[in-house]
GUVEX-874153 format. One record per residue (C-alpha): residue number from 1; residue in three letters; z, x, y. Coordinates in nm, 3 decimals, always signed. Example, Ala and Ser with C-alpha at 12.3 -4.5 7.8 and 13.67 -1.06 7.14 Angstrom:
SITE   resi   resn        pz        px        py
SITE      1    Ala    +0.780    +1.230    -0.450
SITE      2    Ser    +0.714    +1.367    -0.106
***
This chain:
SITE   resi   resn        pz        px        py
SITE      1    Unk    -1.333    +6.847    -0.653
SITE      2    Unk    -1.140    +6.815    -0.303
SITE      3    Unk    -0.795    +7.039    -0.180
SITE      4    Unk    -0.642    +7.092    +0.134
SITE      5    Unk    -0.695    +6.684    +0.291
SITE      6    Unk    -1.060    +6.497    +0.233
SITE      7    Unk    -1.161    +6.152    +0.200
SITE      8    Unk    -1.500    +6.014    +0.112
SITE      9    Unk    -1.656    +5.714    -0.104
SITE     10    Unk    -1.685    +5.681    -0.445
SITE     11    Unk    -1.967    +5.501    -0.676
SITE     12    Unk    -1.891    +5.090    -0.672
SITE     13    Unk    -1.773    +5.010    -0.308
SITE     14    Unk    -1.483    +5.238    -0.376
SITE     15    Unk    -1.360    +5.524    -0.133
SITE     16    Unk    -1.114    +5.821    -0.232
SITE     17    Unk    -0.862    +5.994    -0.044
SITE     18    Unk    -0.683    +6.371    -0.061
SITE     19    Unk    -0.344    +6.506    +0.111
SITE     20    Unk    -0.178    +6.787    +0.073
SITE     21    Unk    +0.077    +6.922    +0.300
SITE     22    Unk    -0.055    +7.237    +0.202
SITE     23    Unk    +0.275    +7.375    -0.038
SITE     24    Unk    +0.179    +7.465    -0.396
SITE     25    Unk    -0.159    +7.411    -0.517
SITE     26    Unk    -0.321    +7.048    -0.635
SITE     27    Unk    -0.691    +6.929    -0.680
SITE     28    Unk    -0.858    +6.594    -0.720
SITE     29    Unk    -1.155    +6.520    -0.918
SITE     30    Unk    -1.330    +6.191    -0.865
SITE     31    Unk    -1.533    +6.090    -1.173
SITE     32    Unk    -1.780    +5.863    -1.038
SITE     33    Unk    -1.678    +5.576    -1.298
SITE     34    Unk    -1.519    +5.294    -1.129
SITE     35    Unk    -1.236    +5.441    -0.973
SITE     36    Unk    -1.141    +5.721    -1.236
SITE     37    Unk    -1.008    +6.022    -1.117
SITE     38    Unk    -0.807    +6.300    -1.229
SITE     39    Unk    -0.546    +6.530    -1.065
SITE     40    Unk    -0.378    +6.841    -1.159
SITE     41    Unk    -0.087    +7.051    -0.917
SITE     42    Unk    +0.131    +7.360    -0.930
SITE     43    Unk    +0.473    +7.292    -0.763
SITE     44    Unk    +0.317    +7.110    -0.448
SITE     45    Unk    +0.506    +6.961    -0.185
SITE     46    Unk    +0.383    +6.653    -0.078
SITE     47    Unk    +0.039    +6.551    -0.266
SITE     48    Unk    -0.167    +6.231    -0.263
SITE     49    Unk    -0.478    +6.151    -0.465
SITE     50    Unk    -0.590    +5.799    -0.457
SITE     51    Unk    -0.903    +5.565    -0.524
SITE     52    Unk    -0.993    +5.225    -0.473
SITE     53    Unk    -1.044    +4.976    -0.175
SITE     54    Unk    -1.068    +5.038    +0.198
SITE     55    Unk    -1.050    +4.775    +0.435
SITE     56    Unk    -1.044    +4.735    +0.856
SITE     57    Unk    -0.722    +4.627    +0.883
SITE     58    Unk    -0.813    +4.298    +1.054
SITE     59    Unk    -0.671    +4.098    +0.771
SITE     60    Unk    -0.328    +3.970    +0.655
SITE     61    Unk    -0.277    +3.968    +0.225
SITE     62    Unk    -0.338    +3.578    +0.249
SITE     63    Unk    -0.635    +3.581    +0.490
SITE     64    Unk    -0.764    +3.882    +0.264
SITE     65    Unk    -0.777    +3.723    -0.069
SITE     66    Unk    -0.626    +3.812    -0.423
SITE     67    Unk    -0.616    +4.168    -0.541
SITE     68    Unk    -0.586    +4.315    -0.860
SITE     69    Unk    -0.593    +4.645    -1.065
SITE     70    Unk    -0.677    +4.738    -1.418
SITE     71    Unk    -0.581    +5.125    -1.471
SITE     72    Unk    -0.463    +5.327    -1.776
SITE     73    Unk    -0.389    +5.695    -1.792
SITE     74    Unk    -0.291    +5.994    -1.995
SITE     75    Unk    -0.075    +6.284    -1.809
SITE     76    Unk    +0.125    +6.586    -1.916
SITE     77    Unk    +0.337    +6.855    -1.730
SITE     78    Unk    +0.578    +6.745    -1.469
SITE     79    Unk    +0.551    +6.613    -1.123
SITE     80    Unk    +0.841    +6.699    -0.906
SITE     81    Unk    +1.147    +6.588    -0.733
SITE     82    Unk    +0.938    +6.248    -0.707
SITE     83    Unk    +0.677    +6.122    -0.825
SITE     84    Unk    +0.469    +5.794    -0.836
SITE     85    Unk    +0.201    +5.640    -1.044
SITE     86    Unk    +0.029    +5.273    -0.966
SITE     87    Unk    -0.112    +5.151    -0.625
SITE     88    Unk    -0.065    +5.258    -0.283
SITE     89    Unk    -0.143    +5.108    +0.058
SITE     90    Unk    -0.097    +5.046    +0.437
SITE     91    Unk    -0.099    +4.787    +0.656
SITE     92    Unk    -0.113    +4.790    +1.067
SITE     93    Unk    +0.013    +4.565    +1.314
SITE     94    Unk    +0.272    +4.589    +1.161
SITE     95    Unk    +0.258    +4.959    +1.040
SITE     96    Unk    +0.394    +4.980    +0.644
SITE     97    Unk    +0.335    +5.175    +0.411
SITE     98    Unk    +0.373    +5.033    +0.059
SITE     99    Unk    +0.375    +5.187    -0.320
SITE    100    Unk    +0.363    +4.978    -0.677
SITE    101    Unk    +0.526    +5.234    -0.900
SITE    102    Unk    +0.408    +5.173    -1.273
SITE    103    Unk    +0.448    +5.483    -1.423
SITE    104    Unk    +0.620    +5.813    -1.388
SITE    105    Unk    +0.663    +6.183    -1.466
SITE    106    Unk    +1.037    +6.171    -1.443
SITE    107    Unk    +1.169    +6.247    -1.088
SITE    108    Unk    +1.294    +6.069    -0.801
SITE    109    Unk    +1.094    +5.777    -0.856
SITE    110    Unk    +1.346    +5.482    -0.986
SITE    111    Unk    +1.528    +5.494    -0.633
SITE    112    Unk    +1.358    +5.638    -0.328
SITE    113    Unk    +1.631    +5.562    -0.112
SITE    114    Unk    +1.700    +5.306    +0.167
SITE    115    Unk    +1.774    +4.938    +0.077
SITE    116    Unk    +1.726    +4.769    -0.273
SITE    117    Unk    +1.645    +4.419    -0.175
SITE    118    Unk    +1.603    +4.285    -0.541
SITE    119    Unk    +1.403    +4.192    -0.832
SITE    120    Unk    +1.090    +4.046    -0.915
SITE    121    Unk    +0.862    +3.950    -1.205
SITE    122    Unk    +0.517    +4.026    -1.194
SITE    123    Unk    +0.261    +4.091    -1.532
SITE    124    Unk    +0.583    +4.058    -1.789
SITE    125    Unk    +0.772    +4.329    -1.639
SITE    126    Unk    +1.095    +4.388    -1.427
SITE    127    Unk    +1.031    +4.571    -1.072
SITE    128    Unk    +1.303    +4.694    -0.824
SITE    129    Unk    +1.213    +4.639    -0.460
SITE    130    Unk    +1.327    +4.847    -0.201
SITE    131    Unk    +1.293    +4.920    +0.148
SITE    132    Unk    +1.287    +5.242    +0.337
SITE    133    Unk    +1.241    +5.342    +0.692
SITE    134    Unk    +1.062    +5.681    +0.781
SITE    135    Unk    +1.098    +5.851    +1.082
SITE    136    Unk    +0.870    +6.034    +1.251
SITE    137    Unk    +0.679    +6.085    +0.975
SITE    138    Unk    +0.279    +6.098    +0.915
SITE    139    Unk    +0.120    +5.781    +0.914
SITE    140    Unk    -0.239    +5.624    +0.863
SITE    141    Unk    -0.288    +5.549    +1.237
SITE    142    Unk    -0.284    +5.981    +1.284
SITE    143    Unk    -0.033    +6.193    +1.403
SITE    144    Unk    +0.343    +6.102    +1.319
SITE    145    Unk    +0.535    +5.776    +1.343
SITE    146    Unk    +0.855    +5.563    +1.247
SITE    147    Unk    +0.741    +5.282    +0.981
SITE    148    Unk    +0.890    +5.108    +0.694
SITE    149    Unk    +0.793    +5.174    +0.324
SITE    150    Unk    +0.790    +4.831    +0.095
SITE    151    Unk    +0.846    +4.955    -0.317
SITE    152    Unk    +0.832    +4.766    -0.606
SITE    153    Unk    +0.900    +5.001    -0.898
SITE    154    Unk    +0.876    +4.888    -1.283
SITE    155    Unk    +1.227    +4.942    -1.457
SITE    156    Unk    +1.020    +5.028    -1.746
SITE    157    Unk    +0.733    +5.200    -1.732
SITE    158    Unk    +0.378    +5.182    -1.862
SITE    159    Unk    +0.033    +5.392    -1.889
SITE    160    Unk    -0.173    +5.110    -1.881
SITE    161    Unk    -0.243    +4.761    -1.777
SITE    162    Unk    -0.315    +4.469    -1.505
SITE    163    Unk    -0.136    +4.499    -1.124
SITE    164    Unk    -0.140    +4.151    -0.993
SITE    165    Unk    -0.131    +4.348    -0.616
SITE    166    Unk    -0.126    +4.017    -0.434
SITE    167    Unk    +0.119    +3.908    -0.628
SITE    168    Unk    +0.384    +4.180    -0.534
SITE    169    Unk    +0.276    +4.125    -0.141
SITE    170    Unk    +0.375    +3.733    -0.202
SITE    171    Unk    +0.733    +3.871    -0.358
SITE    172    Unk    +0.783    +4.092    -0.132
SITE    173    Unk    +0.699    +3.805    +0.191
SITE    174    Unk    +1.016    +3.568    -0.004
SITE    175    Unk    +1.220    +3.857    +0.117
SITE    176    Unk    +1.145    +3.926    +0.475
SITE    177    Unk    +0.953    +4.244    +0.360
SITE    178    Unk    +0.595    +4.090    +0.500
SITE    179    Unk    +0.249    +4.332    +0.514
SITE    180    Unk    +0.077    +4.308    +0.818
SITE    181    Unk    -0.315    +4.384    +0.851
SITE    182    Unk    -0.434    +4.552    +0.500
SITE    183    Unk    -0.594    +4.920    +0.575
SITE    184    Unk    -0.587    +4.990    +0.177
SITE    185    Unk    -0.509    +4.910    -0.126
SITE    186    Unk    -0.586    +5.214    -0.400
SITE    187    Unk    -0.504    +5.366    -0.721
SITE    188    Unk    -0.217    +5.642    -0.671
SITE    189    Unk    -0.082    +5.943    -0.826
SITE    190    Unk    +0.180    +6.109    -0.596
SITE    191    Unk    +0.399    +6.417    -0.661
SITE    192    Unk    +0.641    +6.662    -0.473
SITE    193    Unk    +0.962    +6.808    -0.376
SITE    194    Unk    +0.820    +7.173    -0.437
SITE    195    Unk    +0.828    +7.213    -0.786
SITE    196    Unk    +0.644    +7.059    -1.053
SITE    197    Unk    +0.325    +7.147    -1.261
SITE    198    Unk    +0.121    +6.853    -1.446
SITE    199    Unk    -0.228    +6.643    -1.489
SITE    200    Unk    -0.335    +6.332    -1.547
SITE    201    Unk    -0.607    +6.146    -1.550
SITE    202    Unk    -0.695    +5.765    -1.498
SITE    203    Unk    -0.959    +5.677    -1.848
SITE    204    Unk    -0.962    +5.314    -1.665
SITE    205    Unk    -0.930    +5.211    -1.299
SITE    206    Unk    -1.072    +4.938    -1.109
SITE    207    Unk    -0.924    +4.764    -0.825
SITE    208    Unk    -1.122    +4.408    -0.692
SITE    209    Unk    -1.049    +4.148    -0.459
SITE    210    Unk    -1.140    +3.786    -0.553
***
């Protein structure tokens, strides 16, 4: 179990990491199965608990190869103002930072703000895709920084199945929105706005590259 920020590697190539802008209370607990993990909070802030795939950012989505996630979870409680479930990434040169929301607690999540620059179809459902910019704002590279934030968010949402993660990057290229060099690609549960107490905890999860 992990609090306060952390990051380390998991059993089967996978690595995990932890933020917490230190309001409220939240813990991860990586299982050591694939990349299972479960999370729990008490009105946090700004929390992040992901596993899955690290990479050195040398590498565009196409020169990378095909990703993909398998993931299915039970949760209870509540998770905030907003609140995210599905995969979660960066890229560099250009710095993004992008989400695919496939789940929720019931907050903030269907619009996050900024532009909505359509619709796509990926794994027989319906995702909104938006773009946001942040400003000054922490970012992978360390410290703070002004980046862009690429979302595709499922209009309804699910506790379990496949994310065709190339897929999305591919969509989201057709619309200007294009990733640069991939630092990450990794399974997400995100939750804040200062109030909030839930679980959950991912029974399946396995992200691979082919």
């Amino acid at each position: 179990m992990v609090s306060g920020f952390g990051m380390g590697t998991a059993d089967g190539g996978y690595s995990y990491n932890f933020y917490t802008n230190g309001q409220g209370s939240a813990s991860m607990t990586v299982y050591g199965v694939d990349a299972e993990f479960g999370a729990t909070w008490s009105n946090p802030g700004d929390f992040l608990a992901r596993v899955g795939l690290g990479f050195n950012s040398t590498k565009t989505p196409s020169q990378l190869g095909t990703l993909s996630a398998d993931f299915a979870e039970t949760k209870t409680g509540t998770g905030g103002t907003w609140d995210y479930v599905g995969i979660y990434g960066w890229s560099e040169n250009p710095l993004y930072e992008y989400y695919i929301v496939d789940d929720w607690f019931g907050g903030g999540s269907l619009n996050p703000g900024g532009t909505k620059m359509g619709t796509i179809n990926v794994d027989g459902g319906t995702y909104n895709v938006f773009r946001h910019t942040q400003t000054n704002q922490p970012a992978i590279t360390g410290g703070n920084a002004t980046f862009d934030q690429f979302f595709s968010i499922r209009q309804s949402p699910r506790a379990c199945g496949t994310i065709s993660i190339s897929e999305h990057f591919s969509q989201w290229a057709t619309m200007g929105m294009q990733l640069g060099n991939i630092e990450e690609a990794r399974i997400l549960v995100e939750v804040g706005g200062g109030s909030g107490n839930g679980n959950i905890t991912f029974t399946t999860a396995t992200v691979t590259l082919d």
